[in-house]
C-alpha positions as semicolon CSV with decimal commas, in nm:
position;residue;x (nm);y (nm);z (nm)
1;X;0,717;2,449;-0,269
2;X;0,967;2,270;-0,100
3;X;1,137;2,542;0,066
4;X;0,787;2,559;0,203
5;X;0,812;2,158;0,334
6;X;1,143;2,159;0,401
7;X;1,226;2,519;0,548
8;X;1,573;2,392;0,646
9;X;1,671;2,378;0,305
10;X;1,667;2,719;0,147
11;X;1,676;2,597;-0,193
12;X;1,779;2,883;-0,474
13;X;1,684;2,608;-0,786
14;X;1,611;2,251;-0,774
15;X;1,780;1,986;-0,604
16;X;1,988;1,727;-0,696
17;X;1,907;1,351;-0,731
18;X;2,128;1,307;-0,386
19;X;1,920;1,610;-0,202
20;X;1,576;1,446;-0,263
21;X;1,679;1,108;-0,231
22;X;1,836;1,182;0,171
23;X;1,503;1,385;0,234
24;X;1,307;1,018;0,139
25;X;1,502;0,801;0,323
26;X;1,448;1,010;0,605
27;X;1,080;0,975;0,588
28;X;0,878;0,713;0,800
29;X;0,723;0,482;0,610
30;X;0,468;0,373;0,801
31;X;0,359;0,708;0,854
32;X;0,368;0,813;0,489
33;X;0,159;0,479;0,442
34;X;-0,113;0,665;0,724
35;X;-0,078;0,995;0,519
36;X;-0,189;0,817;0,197
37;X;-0,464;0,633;0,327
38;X;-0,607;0,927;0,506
39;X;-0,581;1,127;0,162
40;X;-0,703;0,794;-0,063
41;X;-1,000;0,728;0,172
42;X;-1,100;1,115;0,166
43;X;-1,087;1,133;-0,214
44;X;-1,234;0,810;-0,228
45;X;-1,560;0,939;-0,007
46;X;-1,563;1,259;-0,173
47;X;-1,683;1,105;-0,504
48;X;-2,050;1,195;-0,594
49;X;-2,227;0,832;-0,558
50;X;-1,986;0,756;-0,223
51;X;-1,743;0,507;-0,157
52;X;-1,645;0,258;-0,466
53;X;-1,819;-0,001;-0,435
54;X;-1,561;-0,237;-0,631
55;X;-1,227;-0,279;-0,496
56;X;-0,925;-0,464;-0,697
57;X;-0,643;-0,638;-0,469
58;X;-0,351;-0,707;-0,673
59;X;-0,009;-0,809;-0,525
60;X;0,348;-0,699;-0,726
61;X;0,725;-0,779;-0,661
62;X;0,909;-0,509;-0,649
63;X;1,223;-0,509;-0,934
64;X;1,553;-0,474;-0,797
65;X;1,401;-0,502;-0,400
66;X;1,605;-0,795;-0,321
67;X;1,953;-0,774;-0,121
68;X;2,115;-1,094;-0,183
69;X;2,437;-0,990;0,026
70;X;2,151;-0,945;0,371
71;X;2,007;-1,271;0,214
72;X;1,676;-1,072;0,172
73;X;1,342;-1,179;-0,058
74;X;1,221;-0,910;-0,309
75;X;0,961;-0,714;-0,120
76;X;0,537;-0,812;-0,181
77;X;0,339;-0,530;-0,178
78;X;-0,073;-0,559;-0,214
79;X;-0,248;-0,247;-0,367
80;X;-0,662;-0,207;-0,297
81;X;-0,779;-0,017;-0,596
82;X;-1,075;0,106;-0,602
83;X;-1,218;0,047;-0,917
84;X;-1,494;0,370;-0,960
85;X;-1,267;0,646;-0,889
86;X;-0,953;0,483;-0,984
87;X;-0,732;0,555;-0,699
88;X;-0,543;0,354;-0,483
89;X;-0,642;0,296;-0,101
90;X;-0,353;0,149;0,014
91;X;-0,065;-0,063;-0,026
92;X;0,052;-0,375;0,236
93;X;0,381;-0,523;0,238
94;X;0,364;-0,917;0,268
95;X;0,583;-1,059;0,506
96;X;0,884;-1,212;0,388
97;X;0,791;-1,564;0,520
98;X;0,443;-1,541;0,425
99;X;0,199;-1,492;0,125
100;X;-0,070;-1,277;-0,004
101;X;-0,367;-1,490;0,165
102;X;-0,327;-1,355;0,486
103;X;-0,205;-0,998;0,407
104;X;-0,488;-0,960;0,198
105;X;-0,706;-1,040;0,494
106;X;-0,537;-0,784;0,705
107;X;-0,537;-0,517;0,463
108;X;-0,904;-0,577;0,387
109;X;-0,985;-0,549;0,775
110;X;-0,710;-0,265;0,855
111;X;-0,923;-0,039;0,606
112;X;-1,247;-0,172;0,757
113;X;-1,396;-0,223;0,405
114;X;-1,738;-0,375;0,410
115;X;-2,017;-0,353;0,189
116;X;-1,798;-0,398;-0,127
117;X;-1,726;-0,648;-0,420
118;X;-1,360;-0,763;-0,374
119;X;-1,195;-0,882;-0,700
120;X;-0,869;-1,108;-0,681
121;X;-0,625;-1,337;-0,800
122;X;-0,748;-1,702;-0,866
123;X;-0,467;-1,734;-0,554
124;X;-0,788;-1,646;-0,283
125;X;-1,065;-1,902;-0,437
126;X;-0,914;-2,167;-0,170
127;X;-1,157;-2,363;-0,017
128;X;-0,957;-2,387;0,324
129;X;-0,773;-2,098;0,373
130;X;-0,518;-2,214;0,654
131;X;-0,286;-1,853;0,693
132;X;-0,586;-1,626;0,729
133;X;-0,627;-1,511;1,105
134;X;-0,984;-1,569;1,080
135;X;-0,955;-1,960;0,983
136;X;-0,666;-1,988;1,288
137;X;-0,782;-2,257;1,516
């Protein structure tokens, strides 16, 4: 299978830890983020009742993502589950000089989600909601 991905390769048995870790780091991110969405909102619509109708937002630090020698945070990343076919949607980083407020707004719009029951932290029940681009004055 990955001689078939990676015809370059040739592979005779499986590769080392250094072999697939150079073939990740050479992958674009922010495409592989477009790939996943594509294939989360196509399993997602595929289900027999349609889209979930409940969606989970949930931030997480990542362990170990900080680089205190580049004087670099630990990287913020939102998930959107959605809750009745258990799959993730998508992930957003949070900016480093920012919080989950206004990420989660972008990630809910990005993914043009509408119709749905949003669950999140007690973080979003903010009566004035100053970060969000749609409460920018």
């Amino acid at each position: 299978m990955l001689n078939a991905a990676f015809p370059t390769a040739a592979l005779r048995r499986a590769p080392a830890y250094t072999s697939v870790r150079g073939i990740l780091q050479r992958i674009d991110p922010d495409e592989l983020e477009r790939a996943f969405r594509r294939h989360a909102e196509a399993l997602d619509r595929s289900g027999g009742a349609g889209p979930s109708r409940f969606i989970a937002i949930d931030g997480k630090t990542l362990r170990q993502s900080f680089d205190a020698f580049h004087d670099r945070k630990a990287v913020h990343v939102l998930s959107a589950f959605a809750v009745d076919h258990q799959i993730i949607l998508a992930h957003e980083v949070v900016e480093e000089k920012s919080n989950e407020i206004p990420a989660v707004q972008t990630l809910i719009a990005t993914l043009g989600l509408t119709g749905r029951v949003f669950t999140l932290d007690a973080m979003h029940c903010q009566k004035n909601i100053r970060d969000c681009p749609r409460h920018r004055q």
